[in-house]
OpenMM code with the backbone's topology and positions (N, CA, C; nanometers):
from openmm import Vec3, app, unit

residues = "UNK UNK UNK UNK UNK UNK UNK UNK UNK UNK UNK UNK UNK UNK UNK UNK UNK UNK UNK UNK UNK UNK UNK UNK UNK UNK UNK UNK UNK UNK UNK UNK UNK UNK UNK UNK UNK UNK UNK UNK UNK UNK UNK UNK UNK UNK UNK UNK UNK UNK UNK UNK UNK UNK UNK UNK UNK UNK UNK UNK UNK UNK UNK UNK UNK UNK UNK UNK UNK UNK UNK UNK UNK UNK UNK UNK UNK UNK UNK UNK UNK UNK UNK UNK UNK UNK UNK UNK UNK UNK UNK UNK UNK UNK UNK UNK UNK UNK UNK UNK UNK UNK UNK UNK UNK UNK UNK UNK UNK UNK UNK UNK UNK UNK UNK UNK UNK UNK UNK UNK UNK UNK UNK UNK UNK UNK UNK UNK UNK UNK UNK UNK UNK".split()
positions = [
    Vec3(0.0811, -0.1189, 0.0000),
    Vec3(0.0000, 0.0000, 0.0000),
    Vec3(0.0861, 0.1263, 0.0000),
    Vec3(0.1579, 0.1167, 0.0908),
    Vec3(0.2727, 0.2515, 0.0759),
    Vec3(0.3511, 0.3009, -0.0503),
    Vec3(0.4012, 0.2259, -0.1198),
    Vec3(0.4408, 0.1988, -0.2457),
    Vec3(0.3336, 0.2770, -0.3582),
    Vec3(0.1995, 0.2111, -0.3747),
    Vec3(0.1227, 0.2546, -0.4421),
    Vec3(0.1131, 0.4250, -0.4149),
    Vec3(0.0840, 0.4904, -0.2816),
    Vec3(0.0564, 0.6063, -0.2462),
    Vec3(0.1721, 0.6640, -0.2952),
    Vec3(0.2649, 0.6272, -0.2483),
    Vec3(0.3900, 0.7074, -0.3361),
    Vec3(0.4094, 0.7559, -0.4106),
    Vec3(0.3668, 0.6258, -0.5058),
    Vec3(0.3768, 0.6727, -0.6563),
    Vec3(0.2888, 0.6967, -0.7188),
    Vec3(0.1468, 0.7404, -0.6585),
    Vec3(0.0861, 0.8079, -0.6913),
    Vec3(0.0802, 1.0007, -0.6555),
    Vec3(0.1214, 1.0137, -0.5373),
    Vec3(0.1425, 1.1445, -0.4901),
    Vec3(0.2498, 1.2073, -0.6009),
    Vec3(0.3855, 1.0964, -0.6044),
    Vec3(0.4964, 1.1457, -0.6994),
    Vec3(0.4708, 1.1517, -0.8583),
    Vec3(0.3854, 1.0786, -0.8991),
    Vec3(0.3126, 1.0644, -1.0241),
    Vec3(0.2304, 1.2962, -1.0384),
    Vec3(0.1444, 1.2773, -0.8929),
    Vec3(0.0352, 1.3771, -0.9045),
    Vec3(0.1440, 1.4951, -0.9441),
    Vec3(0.2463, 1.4967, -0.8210),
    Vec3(0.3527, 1.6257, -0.8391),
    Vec3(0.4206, 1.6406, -0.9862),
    Vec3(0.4757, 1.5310, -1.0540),
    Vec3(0.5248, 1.5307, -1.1453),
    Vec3(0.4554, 1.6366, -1.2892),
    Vec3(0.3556, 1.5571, -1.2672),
    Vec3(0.2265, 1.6686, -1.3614),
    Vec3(0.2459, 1.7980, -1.3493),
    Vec3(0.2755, 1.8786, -1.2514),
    Vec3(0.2763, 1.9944, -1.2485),
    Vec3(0.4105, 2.0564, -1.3159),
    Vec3(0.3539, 2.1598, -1.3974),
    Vec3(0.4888, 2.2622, -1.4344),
    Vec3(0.5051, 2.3385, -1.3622),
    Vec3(0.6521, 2.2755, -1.2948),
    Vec3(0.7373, 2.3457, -1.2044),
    Vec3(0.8270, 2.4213, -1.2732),
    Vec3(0.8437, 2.5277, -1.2578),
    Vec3(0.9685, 2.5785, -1.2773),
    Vec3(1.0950, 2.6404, -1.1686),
    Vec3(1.1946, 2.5564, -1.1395),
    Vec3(1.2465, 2.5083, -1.2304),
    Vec3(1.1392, 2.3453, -1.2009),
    Vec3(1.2048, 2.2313, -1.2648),
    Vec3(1.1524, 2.1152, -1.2543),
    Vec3(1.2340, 2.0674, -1.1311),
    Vec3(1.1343, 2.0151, -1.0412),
    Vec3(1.2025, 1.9103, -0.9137),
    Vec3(1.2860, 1.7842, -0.9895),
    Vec3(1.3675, 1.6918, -0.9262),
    Vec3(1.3204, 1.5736, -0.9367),
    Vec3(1.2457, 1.5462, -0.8111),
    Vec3(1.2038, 1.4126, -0.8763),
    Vec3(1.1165, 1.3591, -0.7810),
    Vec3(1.1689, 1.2101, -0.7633),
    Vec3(1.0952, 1.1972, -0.5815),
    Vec3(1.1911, 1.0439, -0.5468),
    Vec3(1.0597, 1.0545, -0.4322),
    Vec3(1.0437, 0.8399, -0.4465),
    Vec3(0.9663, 0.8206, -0.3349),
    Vec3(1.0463, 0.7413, -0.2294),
    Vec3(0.9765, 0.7391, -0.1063),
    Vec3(1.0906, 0.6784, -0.0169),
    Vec3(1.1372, 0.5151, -0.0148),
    Vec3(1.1159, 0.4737, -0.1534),
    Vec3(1.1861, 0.3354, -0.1528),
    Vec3(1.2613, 0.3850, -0.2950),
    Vec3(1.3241, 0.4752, -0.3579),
    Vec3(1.3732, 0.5298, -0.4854),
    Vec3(1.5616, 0.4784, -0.4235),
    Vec3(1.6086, 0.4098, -0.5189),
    Vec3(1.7458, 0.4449, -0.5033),
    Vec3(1.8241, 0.5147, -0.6118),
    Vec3(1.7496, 0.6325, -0.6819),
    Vec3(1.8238, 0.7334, -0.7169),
    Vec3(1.9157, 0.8453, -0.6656),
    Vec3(2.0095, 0.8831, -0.6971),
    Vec3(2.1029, 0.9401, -0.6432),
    Vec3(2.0718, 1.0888, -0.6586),
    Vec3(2.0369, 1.2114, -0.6126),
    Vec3(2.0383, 1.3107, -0.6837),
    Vec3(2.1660, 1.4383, -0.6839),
    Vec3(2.1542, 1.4937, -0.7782),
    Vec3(2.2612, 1.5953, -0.8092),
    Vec3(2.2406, 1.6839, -0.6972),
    Vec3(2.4114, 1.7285, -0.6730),
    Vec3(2.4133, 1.8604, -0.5084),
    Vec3(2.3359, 1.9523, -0.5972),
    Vec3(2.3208, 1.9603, -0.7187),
    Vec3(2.2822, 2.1154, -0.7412),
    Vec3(2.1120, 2.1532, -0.7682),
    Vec3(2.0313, 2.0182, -0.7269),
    Vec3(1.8985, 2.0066, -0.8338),
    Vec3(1.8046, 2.0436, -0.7003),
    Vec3(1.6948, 2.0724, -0.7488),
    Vec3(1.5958, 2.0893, -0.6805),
    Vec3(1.5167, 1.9276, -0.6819),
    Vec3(1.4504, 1.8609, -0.5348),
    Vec3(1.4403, 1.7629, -0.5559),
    Vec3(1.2795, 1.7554, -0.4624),
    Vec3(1.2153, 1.6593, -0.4829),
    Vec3(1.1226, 1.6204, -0.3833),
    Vec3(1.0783, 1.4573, -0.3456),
    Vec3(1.1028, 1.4475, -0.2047),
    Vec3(1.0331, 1.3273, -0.1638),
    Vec3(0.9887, 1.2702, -0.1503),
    Vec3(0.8745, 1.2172, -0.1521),
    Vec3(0.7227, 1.1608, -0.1310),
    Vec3(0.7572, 0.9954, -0.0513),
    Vec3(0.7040, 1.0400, 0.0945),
    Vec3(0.6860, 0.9124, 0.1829),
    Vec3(0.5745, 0.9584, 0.2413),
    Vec3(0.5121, 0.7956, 0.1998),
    Vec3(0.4214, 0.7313, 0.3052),
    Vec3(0.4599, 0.6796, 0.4454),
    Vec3(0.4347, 0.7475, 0.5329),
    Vec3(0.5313, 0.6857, 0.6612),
    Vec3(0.4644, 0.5621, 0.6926),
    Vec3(0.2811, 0.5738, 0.7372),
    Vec3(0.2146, 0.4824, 0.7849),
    Vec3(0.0693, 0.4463, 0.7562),
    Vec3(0.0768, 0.3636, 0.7168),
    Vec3(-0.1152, 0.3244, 0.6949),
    Vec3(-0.1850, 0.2273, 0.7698),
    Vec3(-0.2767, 0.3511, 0.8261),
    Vec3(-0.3862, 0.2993, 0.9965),
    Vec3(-0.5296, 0.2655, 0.8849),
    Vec3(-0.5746, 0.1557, 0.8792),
    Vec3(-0.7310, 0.0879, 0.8783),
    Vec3(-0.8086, 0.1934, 0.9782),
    Vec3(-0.8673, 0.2317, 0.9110),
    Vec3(-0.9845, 0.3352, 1.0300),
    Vec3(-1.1141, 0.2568, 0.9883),
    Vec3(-1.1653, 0.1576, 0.9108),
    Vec3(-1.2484, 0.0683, 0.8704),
    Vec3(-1.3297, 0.0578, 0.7810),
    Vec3(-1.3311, -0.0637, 0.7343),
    Vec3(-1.3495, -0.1324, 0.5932),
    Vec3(-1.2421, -0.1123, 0.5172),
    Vec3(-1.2711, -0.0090, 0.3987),
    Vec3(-1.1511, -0.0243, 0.3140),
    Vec3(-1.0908, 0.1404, 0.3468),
    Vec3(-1.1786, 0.2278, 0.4268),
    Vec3(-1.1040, 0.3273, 0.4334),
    Vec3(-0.9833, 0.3245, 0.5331),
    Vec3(-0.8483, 0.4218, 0.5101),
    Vec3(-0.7718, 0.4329, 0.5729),
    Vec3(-0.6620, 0.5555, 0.5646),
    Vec3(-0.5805, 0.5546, 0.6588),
    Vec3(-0.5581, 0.7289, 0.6917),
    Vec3(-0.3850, 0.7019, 0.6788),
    Vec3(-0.3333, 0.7616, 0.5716),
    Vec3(-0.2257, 0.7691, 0.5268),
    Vec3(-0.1418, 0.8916, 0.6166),
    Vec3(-0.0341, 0.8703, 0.6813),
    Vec3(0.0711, 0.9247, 0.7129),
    Vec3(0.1550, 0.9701, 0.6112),
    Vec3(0.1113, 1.1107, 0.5251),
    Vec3(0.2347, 1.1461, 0.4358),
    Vec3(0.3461, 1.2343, 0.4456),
    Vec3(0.4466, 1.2178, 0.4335),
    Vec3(0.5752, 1.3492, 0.4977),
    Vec3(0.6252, 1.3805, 0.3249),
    Vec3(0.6167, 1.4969, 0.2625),
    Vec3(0.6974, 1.5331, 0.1359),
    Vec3(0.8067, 1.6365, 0.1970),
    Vec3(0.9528, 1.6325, 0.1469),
    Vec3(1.0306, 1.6796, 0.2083),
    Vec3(1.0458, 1.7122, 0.0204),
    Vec3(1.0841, 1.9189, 0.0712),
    Vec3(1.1139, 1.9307, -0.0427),
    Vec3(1.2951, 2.0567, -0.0638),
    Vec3(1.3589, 2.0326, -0.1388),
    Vec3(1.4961, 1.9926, -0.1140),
    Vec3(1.5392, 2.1177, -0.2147),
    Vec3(1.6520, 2.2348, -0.1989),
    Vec3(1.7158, 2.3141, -0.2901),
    Vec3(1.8245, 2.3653, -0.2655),
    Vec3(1.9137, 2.3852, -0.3153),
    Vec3(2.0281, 2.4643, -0.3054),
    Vec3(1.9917, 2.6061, -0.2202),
    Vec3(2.0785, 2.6447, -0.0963),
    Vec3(2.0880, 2.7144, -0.0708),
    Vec3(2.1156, 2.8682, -0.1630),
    Vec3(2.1471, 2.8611, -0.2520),
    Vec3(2.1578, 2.9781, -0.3522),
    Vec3(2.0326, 3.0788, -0.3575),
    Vec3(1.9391, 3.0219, -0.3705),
    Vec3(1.7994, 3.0888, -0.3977),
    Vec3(1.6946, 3.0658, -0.2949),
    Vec3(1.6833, 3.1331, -0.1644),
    Vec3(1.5516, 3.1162, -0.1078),
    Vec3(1.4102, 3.1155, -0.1438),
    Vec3(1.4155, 3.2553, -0.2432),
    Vec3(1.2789, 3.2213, -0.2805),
    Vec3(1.2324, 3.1607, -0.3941),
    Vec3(1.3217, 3.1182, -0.4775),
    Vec3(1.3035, 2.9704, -0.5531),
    Vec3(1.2519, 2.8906, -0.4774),
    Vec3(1.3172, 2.8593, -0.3715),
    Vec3(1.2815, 2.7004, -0.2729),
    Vec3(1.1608, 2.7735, -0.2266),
    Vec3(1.1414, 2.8458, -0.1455),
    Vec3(0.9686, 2.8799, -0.1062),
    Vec3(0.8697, 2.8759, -0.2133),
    Vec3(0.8819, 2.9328, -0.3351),
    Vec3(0.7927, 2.8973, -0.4304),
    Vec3(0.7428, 2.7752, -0.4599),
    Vec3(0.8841, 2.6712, -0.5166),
    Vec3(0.8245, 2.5428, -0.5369),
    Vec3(0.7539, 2.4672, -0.3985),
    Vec3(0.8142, 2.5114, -0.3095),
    Vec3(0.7666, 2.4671, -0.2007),
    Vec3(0.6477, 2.4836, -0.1739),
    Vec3(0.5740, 2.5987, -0.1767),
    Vec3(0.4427, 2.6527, -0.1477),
    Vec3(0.3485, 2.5476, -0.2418),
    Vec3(0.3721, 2.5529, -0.3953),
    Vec3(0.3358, 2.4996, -0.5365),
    Vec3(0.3204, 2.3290, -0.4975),
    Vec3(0.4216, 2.3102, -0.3811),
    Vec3(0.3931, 2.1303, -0.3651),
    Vec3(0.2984, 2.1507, -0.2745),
    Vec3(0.2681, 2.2574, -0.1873),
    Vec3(0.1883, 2.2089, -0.0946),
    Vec3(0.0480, 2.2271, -0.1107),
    Vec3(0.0661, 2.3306, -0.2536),
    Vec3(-0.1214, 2.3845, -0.3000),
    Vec3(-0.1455, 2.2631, -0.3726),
    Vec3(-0.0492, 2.1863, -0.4361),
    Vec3(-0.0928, 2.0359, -0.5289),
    Vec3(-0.1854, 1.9477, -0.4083),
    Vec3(-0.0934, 1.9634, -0.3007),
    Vec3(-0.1580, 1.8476, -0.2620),
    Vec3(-0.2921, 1.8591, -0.1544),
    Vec3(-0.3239, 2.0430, -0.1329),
    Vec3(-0.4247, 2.0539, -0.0899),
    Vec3(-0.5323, 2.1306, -0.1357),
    Vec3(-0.4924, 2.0770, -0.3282),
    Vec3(-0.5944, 2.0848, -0.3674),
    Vec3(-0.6675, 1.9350, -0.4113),
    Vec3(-0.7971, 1.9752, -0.5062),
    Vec3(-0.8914, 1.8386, -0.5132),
    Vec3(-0.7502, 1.7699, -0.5827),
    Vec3(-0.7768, 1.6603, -0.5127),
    Vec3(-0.6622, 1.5180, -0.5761),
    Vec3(-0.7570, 1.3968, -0.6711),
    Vec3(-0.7116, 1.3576, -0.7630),
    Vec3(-0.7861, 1.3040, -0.8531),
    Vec3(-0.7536, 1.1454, -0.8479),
    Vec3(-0.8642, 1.0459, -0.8269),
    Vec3(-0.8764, 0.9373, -0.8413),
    Vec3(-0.7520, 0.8748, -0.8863),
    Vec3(-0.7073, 0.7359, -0.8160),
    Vec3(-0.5720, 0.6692, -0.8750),
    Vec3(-0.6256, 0.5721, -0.9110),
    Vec3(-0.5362, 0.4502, -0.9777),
    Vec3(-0.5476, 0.3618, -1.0066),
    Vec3(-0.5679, 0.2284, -0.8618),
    Vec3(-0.6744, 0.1967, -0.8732),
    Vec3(-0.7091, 0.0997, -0.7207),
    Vec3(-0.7392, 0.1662, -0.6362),
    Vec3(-0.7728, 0.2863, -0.6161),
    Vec3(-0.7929, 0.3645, -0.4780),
    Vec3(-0.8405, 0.5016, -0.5208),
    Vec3(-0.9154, 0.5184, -0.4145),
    Vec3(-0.9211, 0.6537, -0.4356),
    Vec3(-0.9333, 0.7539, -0.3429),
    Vec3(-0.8981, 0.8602, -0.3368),
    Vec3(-0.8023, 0.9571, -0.1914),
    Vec3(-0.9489, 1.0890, -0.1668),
    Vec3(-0.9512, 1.0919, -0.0387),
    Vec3(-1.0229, 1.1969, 0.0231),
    Vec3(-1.0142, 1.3224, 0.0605),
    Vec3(-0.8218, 1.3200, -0.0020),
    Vec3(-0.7952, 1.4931, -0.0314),
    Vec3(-0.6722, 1.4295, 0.1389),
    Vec3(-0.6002, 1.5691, 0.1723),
    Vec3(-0.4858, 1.6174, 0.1844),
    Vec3(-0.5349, 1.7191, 0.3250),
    Vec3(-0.4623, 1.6819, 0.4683),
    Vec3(-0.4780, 1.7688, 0.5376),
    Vec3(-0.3387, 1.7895, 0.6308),
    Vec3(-0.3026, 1.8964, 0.6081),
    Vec3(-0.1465, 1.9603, 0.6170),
    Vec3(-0.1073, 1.9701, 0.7826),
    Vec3(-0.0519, 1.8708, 0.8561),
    Vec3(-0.0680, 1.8884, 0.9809),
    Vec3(0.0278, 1.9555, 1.0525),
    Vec3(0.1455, 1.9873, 0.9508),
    Vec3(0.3403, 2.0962, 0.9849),
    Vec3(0.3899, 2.1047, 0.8816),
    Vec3(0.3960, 2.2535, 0.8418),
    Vec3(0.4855, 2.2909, 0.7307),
    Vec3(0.6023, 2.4032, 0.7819),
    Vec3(0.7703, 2.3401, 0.7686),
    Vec3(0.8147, 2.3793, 0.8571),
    Vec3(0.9786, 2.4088, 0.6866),
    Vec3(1.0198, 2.4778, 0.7759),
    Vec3(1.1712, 2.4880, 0.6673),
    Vec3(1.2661, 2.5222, 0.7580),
    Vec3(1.3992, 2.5183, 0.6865),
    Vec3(1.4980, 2.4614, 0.7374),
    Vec3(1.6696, 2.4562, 0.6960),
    Vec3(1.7507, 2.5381, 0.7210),
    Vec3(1.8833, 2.4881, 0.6101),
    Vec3(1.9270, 2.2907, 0.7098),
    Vec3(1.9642, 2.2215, 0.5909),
    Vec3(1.9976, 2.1055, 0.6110),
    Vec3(2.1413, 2.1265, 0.6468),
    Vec3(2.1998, 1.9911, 0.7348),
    Vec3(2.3558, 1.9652, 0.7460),
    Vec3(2.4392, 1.9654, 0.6217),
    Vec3(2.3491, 1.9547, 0.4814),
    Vec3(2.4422, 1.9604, 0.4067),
    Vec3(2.4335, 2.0687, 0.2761),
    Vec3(2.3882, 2.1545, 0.3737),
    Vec3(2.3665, 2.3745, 0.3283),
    Vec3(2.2226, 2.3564, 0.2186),
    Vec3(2.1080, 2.2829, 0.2833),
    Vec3(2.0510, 2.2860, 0.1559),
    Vec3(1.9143, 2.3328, 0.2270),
    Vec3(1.7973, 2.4306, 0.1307),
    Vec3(1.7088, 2.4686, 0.2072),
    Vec3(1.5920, 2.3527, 0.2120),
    Vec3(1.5403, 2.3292, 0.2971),
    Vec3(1.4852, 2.1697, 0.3326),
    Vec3(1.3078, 2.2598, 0.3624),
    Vec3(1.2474, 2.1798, 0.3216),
    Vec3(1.0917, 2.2332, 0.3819),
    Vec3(1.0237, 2.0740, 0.3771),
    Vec3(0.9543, 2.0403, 0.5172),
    Vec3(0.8662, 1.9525, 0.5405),
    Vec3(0.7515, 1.9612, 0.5730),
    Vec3(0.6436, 1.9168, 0.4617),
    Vec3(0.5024, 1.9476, 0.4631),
    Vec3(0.4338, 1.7471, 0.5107),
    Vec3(0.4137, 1.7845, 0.5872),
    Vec3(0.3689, 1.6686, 0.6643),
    Vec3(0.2053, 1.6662, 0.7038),
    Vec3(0.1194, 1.5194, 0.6603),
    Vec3(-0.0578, 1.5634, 0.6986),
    Vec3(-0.0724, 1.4272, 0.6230),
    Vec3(-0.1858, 1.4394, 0.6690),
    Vec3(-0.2634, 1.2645, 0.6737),
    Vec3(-0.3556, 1.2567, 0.5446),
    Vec3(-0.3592, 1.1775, 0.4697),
    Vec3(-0.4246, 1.1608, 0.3354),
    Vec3(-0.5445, 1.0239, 0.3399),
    Vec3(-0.6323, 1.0618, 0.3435),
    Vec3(-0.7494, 1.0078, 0.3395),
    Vec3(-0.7692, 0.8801, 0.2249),
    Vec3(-0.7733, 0.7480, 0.2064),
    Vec3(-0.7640, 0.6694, 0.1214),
    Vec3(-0.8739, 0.5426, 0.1249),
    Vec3(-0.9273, 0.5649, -0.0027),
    Vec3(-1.0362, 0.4388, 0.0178),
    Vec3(-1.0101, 0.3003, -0.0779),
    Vec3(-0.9782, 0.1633, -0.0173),
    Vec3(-0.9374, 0.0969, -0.1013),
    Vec3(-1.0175, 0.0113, -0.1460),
    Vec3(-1.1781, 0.0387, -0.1617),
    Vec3(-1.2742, -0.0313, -0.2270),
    Vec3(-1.2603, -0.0472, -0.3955),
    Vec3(-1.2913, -0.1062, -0.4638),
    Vec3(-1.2620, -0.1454, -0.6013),
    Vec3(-1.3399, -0.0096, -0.6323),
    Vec3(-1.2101, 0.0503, -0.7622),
    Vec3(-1.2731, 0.1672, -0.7771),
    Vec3(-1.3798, 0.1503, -0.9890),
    Vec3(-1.4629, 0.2172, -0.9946),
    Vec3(-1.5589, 0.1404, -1.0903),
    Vec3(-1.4853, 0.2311, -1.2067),
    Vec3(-1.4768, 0.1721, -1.3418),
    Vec3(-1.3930, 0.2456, -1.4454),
    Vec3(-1.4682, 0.2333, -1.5247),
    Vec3(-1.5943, 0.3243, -1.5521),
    Vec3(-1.7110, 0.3009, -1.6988),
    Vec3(-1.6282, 0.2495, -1.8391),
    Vec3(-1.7124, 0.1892, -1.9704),
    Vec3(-1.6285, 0.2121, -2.0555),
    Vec3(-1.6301, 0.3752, -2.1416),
] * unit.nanometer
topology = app.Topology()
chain = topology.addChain("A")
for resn in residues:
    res = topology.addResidue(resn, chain)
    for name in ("N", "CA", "C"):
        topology.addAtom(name, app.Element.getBySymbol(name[0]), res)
């Protein structure tokens, strides 16, 4: 299940024209990224059964830039966090109840980089979802 959310959140972000462009990485990715790129995270930390098929996703997106430009990094930063609290659109096997932002916090990292963590629980229903033709 974590896996799926991932790569669906990292799928949703991807869609968006960022400028500049993130990469993007979910927290089972073993891509390496460049010191110089703007990057973003997407983890599912934890998924609680609240019952039947609904359940309440633990999501943390950590989003990552060169110290060079602050308000570069606040922009994209802001831009990940209106994606994900706006309407979120049906995935494949599931489908999500939207995005509620529980700490959005920033940060220079140990390794000089401006760090922002938007952390909040994502609503998920894993009943068979119906696909007309």
């Amino acid at each position: 299940m974590n896996q799926a959310i991932e790569d669906y959140l990292a799928e949703l972000i991807t869609s968006v024209p960022f400028v500049p462009a993130p990469e993007i990485f979910t927290g089972t990715s073993s891509d390496i990224r460049p010191p110089e790129s703007h990057a973003v995270l997407v983890l599912a930390d934890s998924i609680e059964n609240v019952v039947g098929p609904l359940h309440r996703a633990t999501i943390k997106i950590m989003v990552s830039s060169p110290t060079d430009d602050r308000a570069q990094h606040a922009a994209l930063a802001q831009a990940v966090k209106d994606v994900m609290e706006g309407v979120l659109p049906a995935a494949n096997g599931f489908t999500v109840g939207g995005f509620r932002t529980r700490s959005h916090a920033t940060a220079v990292s140990d390794d000089d980089r401006w760090l922002t963590t938007i952390e909040g629980i994502l609503g998920v229903d894993w009943s068979p979802v119906d696909n007309p033709p």
